[in-house]
VOTIKE-599812 format. One record per atom (N, C-alpha, C): x, y, z; atom name. Coordinates in nm, 2 decimals. Layout:
N
+--------+--------+--------+------+
!     xx !     yy !     zz ! name !
+--------+--------+--------+------+
!      X !      Y !      Z !   CA !
...
+--------+--------+--------+------+
END
This chain:
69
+--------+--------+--------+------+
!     xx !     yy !     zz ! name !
+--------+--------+--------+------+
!   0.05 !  -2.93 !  -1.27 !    N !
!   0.07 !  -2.78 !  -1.27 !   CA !
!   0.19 !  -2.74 !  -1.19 !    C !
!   0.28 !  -2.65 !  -1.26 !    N !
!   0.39 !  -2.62 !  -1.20 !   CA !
!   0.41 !  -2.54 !  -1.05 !    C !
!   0.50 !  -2.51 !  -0.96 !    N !
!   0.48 !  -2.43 !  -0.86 !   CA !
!   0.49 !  -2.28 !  -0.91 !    C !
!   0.42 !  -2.23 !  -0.87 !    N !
!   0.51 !  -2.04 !  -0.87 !   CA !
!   0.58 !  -1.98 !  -0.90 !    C !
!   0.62 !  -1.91 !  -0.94 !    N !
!   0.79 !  -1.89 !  -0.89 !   CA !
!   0.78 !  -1.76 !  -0.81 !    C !
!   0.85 !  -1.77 !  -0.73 !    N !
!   0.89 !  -1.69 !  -0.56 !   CA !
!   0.98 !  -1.55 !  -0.63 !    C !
!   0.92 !  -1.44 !  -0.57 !    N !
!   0.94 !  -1.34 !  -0.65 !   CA !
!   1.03 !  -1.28 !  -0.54 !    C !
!   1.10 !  -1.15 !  -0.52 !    N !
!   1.17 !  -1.11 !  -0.42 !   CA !
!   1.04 !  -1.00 !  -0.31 !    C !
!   1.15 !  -1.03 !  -0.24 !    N !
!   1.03 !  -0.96 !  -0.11 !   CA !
!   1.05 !  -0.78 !  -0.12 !    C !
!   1.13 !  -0.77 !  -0.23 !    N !
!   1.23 !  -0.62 !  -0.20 !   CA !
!   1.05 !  -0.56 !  -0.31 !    C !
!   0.97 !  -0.62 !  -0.36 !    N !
!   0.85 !  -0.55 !  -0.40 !   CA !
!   0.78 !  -0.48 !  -0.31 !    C !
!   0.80 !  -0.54 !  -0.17 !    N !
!   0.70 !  -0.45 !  -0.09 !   CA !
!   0.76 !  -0.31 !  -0.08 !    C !
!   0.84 !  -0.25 !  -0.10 !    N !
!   0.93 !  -0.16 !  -0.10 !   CA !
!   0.85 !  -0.07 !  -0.19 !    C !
!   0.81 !  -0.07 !  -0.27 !    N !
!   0.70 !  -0.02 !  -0.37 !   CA !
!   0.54 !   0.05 !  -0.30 !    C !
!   0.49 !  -0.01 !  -0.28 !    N !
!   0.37 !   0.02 !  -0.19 !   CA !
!   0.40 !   0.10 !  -0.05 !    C !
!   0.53 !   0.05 !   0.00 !    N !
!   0.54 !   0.15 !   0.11 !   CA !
!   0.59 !   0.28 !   0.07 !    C !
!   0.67 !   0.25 !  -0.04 !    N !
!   0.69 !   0.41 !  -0.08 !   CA !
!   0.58 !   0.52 !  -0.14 !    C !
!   0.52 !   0.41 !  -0.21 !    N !
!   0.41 !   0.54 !  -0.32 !   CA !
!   0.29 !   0.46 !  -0.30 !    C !
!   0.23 !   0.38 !  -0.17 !    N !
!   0.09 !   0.41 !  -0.16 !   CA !
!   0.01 !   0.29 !  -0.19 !    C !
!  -0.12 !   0.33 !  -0.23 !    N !
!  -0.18 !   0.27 !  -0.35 !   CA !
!  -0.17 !   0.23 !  -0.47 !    C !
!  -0.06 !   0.33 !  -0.54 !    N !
!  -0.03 !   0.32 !  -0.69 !   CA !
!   0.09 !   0.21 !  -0.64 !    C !
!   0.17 !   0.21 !  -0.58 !    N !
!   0.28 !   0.13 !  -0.57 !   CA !
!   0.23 !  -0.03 !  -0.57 !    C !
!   0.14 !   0.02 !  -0.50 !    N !
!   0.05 !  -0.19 !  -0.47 !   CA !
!  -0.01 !  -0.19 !  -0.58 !    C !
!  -0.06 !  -0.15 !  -0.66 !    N !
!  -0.13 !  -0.22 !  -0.74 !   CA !
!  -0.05 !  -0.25 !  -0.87 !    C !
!   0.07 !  -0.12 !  -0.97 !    N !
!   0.18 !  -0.12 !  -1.00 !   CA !
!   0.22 !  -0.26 !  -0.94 !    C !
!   0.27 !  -0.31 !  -0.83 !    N !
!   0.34 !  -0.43 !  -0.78 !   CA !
!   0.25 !  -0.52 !  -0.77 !    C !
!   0.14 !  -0.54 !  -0.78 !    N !
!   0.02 !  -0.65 !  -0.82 !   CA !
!   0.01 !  -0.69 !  -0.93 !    C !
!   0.03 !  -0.58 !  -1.06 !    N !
!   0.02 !  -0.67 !  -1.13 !   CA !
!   0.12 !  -0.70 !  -1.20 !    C !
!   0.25 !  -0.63 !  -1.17 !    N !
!   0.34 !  -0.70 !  -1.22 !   CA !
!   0.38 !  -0.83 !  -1.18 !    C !
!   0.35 !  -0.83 !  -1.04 !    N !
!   0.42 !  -1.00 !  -0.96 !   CA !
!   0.28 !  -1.10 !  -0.99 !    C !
!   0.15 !  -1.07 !  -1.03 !    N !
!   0.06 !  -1.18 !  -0.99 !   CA !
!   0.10 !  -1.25 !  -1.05 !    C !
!   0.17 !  -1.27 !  -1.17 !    N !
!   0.12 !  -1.41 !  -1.23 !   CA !
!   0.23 !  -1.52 !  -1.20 !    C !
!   0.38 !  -1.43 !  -1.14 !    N !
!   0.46 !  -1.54 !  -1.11 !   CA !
!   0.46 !  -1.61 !  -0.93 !    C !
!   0.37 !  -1.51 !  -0.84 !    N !
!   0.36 !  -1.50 !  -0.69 !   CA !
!   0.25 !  -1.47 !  -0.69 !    C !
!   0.14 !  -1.50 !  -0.69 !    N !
!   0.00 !  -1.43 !  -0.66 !   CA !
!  -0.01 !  -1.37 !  -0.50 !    C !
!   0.03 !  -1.49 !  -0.44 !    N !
!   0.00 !  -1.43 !  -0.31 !   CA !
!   0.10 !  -1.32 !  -0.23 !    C !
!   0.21 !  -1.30 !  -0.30 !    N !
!   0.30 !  -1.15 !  -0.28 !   CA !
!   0.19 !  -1.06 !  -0.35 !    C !
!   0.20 !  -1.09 !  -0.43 !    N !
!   0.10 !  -0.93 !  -0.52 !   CA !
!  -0.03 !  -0.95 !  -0.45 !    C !
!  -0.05 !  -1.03 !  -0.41 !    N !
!  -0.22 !  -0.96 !  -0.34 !   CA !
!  -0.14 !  -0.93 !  -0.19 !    C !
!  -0.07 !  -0.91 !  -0.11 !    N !
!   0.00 !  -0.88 !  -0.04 !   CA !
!   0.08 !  -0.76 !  -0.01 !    C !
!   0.10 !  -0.75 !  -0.15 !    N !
!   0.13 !  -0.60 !  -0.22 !   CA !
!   0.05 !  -0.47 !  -0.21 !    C !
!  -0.03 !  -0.53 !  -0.26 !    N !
!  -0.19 !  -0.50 !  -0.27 !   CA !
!  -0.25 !  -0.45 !  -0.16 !    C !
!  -0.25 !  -0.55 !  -0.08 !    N !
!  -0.30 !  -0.51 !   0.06 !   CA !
!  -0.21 !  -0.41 !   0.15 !    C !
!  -0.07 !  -0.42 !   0.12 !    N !
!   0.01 !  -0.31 !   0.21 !   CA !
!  -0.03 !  -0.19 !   0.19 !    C !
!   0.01 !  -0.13 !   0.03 !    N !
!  -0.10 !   0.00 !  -0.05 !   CA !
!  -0.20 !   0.02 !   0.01 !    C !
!  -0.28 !  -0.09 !   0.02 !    N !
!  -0.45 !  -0.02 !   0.09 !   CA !
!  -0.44 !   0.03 !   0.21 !    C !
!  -0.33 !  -0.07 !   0.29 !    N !
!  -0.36 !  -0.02 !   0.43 !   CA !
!  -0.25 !   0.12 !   0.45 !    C !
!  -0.16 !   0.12 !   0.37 !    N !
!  -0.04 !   0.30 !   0.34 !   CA !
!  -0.17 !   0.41 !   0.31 !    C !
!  -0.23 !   0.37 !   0.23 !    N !
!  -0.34 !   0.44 !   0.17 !   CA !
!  -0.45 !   0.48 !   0.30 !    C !
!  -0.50 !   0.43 !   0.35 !    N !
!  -0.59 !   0.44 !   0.44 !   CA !
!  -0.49 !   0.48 !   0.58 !    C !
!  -0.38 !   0.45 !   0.65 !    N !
!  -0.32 !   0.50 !   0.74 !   CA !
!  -0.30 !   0.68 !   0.73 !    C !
!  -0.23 !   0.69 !   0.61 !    N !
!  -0.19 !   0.84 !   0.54 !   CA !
!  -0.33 !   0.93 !   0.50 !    C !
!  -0.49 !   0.87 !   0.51 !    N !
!  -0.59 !   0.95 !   0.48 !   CA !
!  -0.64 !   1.01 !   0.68 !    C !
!  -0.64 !   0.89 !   0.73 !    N !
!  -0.69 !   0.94 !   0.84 !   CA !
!  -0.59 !   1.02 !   0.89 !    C !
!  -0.47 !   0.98 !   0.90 !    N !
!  -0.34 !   1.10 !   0.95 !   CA !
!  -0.40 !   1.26 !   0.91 !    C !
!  -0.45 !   1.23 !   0.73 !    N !
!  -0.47 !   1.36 !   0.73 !   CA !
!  -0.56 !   1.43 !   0.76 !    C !
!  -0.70 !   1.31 !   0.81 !    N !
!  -0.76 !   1.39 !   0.83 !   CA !
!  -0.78 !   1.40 !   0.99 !    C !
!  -0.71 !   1.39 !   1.09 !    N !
!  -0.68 !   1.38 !   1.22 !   CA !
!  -0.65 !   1.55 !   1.20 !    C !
!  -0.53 !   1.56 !   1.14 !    N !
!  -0.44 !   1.68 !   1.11 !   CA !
!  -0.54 !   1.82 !   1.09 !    C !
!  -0.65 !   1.78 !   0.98 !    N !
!  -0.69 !   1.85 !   0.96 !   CA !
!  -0.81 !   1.89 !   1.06 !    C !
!  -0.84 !   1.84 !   1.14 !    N !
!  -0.95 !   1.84 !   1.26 !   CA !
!  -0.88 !   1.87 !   1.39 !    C !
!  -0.77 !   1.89 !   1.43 !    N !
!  -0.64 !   1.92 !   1.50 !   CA !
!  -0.67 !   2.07 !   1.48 !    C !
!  -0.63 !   2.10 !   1.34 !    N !
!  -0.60 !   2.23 !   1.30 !   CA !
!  -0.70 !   2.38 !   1.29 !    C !
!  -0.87 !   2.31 !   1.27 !    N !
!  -0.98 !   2.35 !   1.25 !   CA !
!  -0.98 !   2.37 !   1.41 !    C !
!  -0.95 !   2.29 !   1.54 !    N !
!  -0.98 !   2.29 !   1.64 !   CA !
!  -0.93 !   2.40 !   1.71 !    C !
!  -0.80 !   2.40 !   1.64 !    N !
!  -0.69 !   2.51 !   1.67 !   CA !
!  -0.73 !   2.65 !   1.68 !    C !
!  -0.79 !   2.66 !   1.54 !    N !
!  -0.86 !   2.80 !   1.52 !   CA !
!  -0.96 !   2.87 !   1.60 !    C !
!  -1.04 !   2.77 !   1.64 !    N !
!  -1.15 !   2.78 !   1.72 !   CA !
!  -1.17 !   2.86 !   1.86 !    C !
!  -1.00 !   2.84 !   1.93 !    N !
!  -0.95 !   2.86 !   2.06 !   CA !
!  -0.93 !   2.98 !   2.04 !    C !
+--------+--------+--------+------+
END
């Protein structure tokens, strides 16, 4: 079975820009020559994805609290 082939690192650049859609967009285009970049990919998305939900919803609990005063 042949090795891999080693894809460039400049993919993660994708997921950090647009999220979710970027990682998985960069999942499946890298899996089949880097599997473990694209699930890596993958995983950055989820965690942009999940960092940028709680931000908003901090924000929004912030703001509700705001009103209250």
């Amino acid at each position: 079975m042949s090795e891999p082939q080693r894809r460039s690192k400049a993919w993660y650049v994708l997921p950090i820009i647009f999220g979710i859609i970027g990682g998985l967009v960069s999942y499946f285009i890298v899996k089949k020559d880097d599997p473990k970049l694209g699930k890596n990919c993958l995983i950055v998305g989820i965690i942009h994805f999940i960092i940028d939900v709680t931000i908003g919803i901090i924000m929004i609990m912030f703001s509700e609290f705001n009103h209250l005063m």
